[in-house]
Steps between C-alpha positions, in 0.01 A plus 500: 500500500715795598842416660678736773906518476621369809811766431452674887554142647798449301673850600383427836706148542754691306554780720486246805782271388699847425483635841600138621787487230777615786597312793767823518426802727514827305750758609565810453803689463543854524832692438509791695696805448594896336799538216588810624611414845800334417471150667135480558475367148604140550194339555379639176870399319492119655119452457528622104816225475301203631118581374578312179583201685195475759242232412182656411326465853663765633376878421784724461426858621707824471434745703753820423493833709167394651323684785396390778155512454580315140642201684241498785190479201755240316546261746159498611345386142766197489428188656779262464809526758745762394838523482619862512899509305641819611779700705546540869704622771576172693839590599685211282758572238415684172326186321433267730141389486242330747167299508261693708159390600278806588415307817809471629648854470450799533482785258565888650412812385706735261682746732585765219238711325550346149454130467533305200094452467358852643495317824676194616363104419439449866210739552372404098508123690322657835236693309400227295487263785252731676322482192487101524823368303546189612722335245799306569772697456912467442789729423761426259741793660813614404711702715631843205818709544244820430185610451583896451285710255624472151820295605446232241581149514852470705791302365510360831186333451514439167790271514343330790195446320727393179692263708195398716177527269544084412486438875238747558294312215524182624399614842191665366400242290555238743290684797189552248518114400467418887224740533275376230485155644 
């Protein structure tokens, strides 16, 4: 009598009871951002401080001096909600920082010929939309002191970031525990 392993039913129930593992959501976080325009590198800076403290259901992506055409094709292959860390002109102090839901705001268009990311996040957002992103999507924005060519991170906002980067943290990792529920 020959006997047949019964190995593919085993991997089978295996891989089942893995992809059942996590009552979490998976997130993902993506720092946004270009070194040499001054500012415009905090996402990247607080994103790098925190990543070793994230739990392991959240992907971490970086996503420095990216064009627009790069972040369109990147944010239609993920398919968790995102939460974009980066810069922005809000009009708040240097430092301040706000929760954003992409549904709730609204994002305009550079007005000057060189952006941070070859063109601006808002028409990387509107191109991939038309291409069908449909994502959930938030903004973990802070407002920079500049974002000049080759001004390089600005004492202004690095003390602000120094002083603030616990709150900032806590903010952060607070808003992605109440989005994986």
């Amino acid at each position: 009598m020959l006997m047949t392993p019964v190995f593919p039913a085993l991997f089978i129930c295996w891989t089942f009871a893995l992809s059942n593992a996590s009552d979490k959501q998976r997130l993902t976080l993506v720092a946004i951002g270009n070194r040499n325009m001054g500012d415009d590198e905090i996402g990247l800076v607080l994103v790098e401080a925190i990543k070793k403290q994230l739990s392991t259901d959240i992907d971490v992506l970086i996503w420095e001096n990216m064009d627009a055409l790069s972040v369109s094709a990147e944010l239609l292959e993920i398919q968790t909600p995102i939460i974009i860390v980066d810069c922005a002109d809000m009009g708040l102090k240097c430092g301040e920082f706000r929760w954003l839901k992409q549904s709730e705001c609204t994002l305009t268009k550079h007005l000057n010929l060189i952006s941070t990311h070859g063109f601006g996040f808002a028409e990387a957002l509107a191109l991939a939309e038309t291409l069908g992103f449909k994502q959930d999507l938030f903004f973990f924005a802070i407002q920079p002191s500049d974002i000049s060519l080759n001004a390089g991170f600005k004492s202004e906002i690095s003390i602000v970031l120094n002083d603030n980067i616990e709150t900032m943290t806590q903010s952060l990792l607070s808003e992605l525990d109440q989005l994986k529920t």
